[in-house]
Phi, psi and omega in degrees: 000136190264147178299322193271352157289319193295310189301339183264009174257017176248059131332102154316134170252154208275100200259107153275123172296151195289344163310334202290119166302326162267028165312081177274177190253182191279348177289326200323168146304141172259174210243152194292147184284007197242017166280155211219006200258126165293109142276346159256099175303356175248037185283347155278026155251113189289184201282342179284358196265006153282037185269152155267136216250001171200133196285171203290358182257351186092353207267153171234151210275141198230059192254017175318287188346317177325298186272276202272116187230178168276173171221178206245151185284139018264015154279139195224036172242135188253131195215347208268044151274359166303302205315333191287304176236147153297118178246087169248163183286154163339302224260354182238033189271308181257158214268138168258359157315047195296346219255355179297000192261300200320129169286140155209053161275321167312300190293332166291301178330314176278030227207119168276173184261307168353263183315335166267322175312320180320280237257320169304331161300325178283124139314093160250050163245345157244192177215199227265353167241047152069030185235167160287102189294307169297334197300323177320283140351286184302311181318328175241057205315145170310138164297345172269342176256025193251075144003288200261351192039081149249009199106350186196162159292125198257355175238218176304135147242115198315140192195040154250157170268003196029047165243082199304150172261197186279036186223350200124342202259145178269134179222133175269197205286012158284335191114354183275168176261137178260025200046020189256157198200127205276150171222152165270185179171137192295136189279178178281131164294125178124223190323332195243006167273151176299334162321323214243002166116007164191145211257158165215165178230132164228142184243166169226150153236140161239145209286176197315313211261008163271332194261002218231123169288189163229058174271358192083354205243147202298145202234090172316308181299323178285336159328288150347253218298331205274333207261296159349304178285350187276345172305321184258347162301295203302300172286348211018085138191193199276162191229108185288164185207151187306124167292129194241169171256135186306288221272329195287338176259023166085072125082351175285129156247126200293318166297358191036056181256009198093330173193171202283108200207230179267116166260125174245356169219159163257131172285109153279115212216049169274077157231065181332330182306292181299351184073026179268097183234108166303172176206140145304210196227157183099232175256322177308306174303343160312293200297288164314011185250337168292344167071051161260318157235179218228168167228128156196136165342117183087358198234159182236155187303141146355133200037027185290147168235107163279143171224135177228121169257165158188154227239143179303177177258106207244160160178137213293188229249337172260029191080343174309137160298189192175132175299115198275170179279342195280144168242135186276328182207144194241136167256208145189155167197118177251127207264118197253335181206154181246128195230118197261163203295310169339295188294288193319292187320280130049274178308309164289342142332290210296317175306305172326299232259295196295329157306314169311306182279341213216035198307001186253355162312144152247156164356162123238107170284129157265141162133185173194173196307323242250301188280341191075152179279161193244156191263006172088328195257045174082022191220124217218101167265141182203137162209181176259166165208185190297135172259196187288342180264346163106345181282159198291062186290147155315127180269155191272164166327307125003269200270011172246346173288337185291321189307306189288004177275317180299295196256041151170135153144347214254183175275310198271009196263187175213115183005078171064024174241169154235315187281321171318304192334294205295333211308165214269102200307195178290316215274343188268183182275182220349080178087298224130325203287095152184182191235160157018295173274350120075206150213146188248209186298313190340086184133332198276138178301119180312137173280120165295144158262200199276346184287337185101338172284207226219126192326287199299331176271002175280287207300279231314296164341279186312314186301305170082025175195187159302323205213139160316320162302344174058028170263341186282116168270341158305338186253335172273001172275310186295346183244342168257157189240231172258357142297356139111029195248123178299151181279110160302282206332280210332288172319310185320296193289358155298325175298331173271323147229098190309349142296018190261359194242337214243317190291159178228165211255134175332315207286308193280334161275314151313298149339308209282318196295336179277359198267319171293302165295005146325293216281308195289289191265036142251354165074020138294045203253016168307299168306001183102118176262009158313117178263105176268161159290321198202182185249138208278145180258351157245078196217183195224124185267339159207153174192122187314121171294145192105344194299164191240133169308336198091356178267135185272324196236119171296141176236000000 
């Protein structure tokens, strides 16, 4: 990413008010993609936080908590008095999430299940000789997607192939490694389940001096153990690993066992106060001990890179769900400056103070489609999503604003992520490390939380439904009963396979894929990228800030 787009992008952007006669609808003209004007002036706040949190019986749905929570340092922004009220600014009483309304029954109806398996089945991410159809593209960008018109892309170009070994590493079709490297992971309860309309996948890279020993020539094994210690920072706890020699990965000892040998685990052992200090391995201890990169507990090193696509809902020949080849979005997210915990508390003061004083302010995002918007805490997002025609395009400023209500400002993220946390341990297959394609969910065990129950049957519970929205009735039929009280039988068989809770019905995928692709060829995704069924009734089209949700005990 070049320094000097992200700098030049810190333009006020331009806000049509929800007041505004010119406010526009998915019929409008659409705005040039190098556009920088808000028409939802809040789009980082997403559309579930309009949910209604209580039903027409009074009782109330919690499925907030999943984001706003207390949170563990270095996050320091405390949100989970959202469960309680809408705390939205004045200017955000109506909800502009409009497409959560929109009928798209005609259109499902008028739809084969034919014709969308097709079109979820086309690849629009490679092109027709096995290549990266954006990567190309970008070498010579369309002039409408050139942000700064210099001519050329100043930010990512997608370069994993999804051709996984048994570890994990993406290679491209010569056989090199592109450093990218898959993981599983329990999705986040609600919205990322394949039940609720879309399959996902997320890889990490960590740069070159993670990957490289220290003769200078690329090391796997210091990759392994480098990618293993950002595991156990990030969990704090120990991450067993394939036995490596201490000294050959510079002298660290990884095992806390006292001396430099044989390692089968990294100890997660962090307390600087106390002098308890970890290092990577390579090139990398080089590079930290030079304060070129940085370590600390909760946090990922400088130039860590994600990349999450997602994707339609495909399923296999026994009904099982599945990753379509079709991408609804290539997401990316690169950690561009290292912001040590003193600034993050710092910052979330600061976030505090100005709600407090000043609580009808809204945000200011920085960034544009080429560099991506930055989340304020060192990390800079940018992705594609679908043009009208289904090929993969830049998302606009706009629609890159949406990315950051999730991933910074919130209770519930590990520095501005969500999926490493969740990743799968040593005990899953190979590790944790693969992807989707794969082994897909089908078999993986519900994640306990620290209390010892069991995630899903906590949301389901707290929620009282499947989806935040409390719209999927498959999953309230099958998990509820008619007093609205969860089925044990039901709960049981999730625990041993979470796809008997997170797959939907053939039937029921199909429908969500016609229902999305609406959105995809009106281009309206300003409006909410949610693939609805029908238009939702607990969901609130204006609702008084301050209003009190109904939920009594913060979780």
């Amino acid at each position: 990413m070049a320094a000097g787009t992200f700098g030049a992008s810190l333009l006020t952007a331009t806000v049509l008010a929800a007041g505004d006669s010119n406010l526009p609808s998915a019929a409008d003209t659409p705005l040039p993609l190098t556009s920088r004007t808000l028409r939802n002036p809040a789009a980082y706040i997403p559309p579930q936080c309009y949910t209604k949190t209580q039903d027409e019986a009074g009782r109330a749905h919690n499925p907030c908590y999943t984001c706003h929570t207390v949170p563990r340092r270095p996050n320091y922004t405390y949100d989970a008095d959202l469960q309680l009220a809408y705390d939205f600014p004045e200017d955000l009483a109506v909800n502009h999430w409009t497409n959560l309304f929109a009928d798209r029954s005609a259109a499902i109806r008028d739809t084969s299940d034919a014709e969308i398996l097709e079109y979820v089945r086309t690849s629009n991410y490679f092109n027709a000789s096995g290549g990266i159809s954006l990567y190309d593209v970008l070498a010579d960008p369309p002039q409408e997607w050139d942000y700064d018109g210099n001519g050329r892309w100043d930010g990512f170009r997608p370069d994993v192939y999804f051709n996984f070994d048994a570890q994990g590493f993406d290679h491209d079709p010569q056989g090199n490694a592109t450093g990218w490297r898959a993981f599983a992971y329990h999705p986040v309860p609600g919205a990322f389940w394949p039940a609720n309309g879309s399959t996902d996948d997320v890889l990490i890279r960590l740069p070159q001096a993670f990957r490289t020993g220290l003769d200078g020539k690329p090391d796997l094994a210091v990759y392994r153990t480098n990618l293993a210690i950002v595991e156990a920072l990030v969990t704090e706890r120990d991450i067993p690993i394939e036995p490596v020699d201490e000294a050959a990965l510079g002298g660290i000892d990884l095992d806390r066992d006292g001396r430099i040998g044989s390692a089968s685990k990294v100890v997660y052992d962090w307390a600087p106060l106390e002098q308890r200090l970890m290092s990577y391995v390579g090139q990398a201890r080089d590079a930290q001990r030079a304060g070129e990169v940085h370590l600390a507990a909760g946090l990922y090193p400088e130039g860590t890179e994600f990349l999450h696509t997602v994707r339609y809902v495909d399923v296999d020949e026994n009904g099982d769900n599945r990753l379509a080849p079709r991408m609804k979005e290539v997401r990316y997210a690169l950690k561009r400056l290292w912001v040590d915990y003193s600034k993050l508390e710092a910052k979330a003061a600061a976030e505090f103070k100005e709600k407090r004083d000043f609580p009808n302010r809204l945000k200011t995002v920085r960034g544009n489609l080429e560099s991506g918007v930055s989340n304020g805490q060192g990390w800079a997002y940018t992705a594609f999503i679908e043009d009208a025609s289904g090929e993969l395009r830049p998302q606009t400023y706009e629609e890159l604003v949406f990315c950051v209500g999730c991933h910074g400002g919130i209770g519930g993220n590990r520095d501005g992520v969500f999926s490493f946390e969740r990743k799968l341990g040593s005990d899953a297959f190979q590790a944790g490390w693969y992807h989707w394609s794969q082994k897909g969910l089908r078999g993986t065990p519900e994640r306990r939380l620290a209390d010892g129950s069991f995630e899903y049957a906590h949301y389901l519970a707290s929620n009282g439904a499947g989806d935040e929205f409390r719209a999927n009735r498959e999953l309230r039929d099958r998990f509820f009963d008619a007093q609205g009280k969860l089925k044990e039988a039901e709960l049981a068989k999730v625990r041993d396979d979470i796809a008997e809770l997170l797959f939907t019905s053939p039937a029921r995928a199909m429908a969500l894929n016609k229902a999305y692709r609406e959105v995809v060829r009106e281009q309206s995704y300003y409006l909410g990228r949610e693939a609805m069924l029908a238009p939702l009734i607990n969901v609130h089209e204006e609702i008084e800030p301050g209003t009190e949700t109904g939920v009594r005990e913060i979780q």
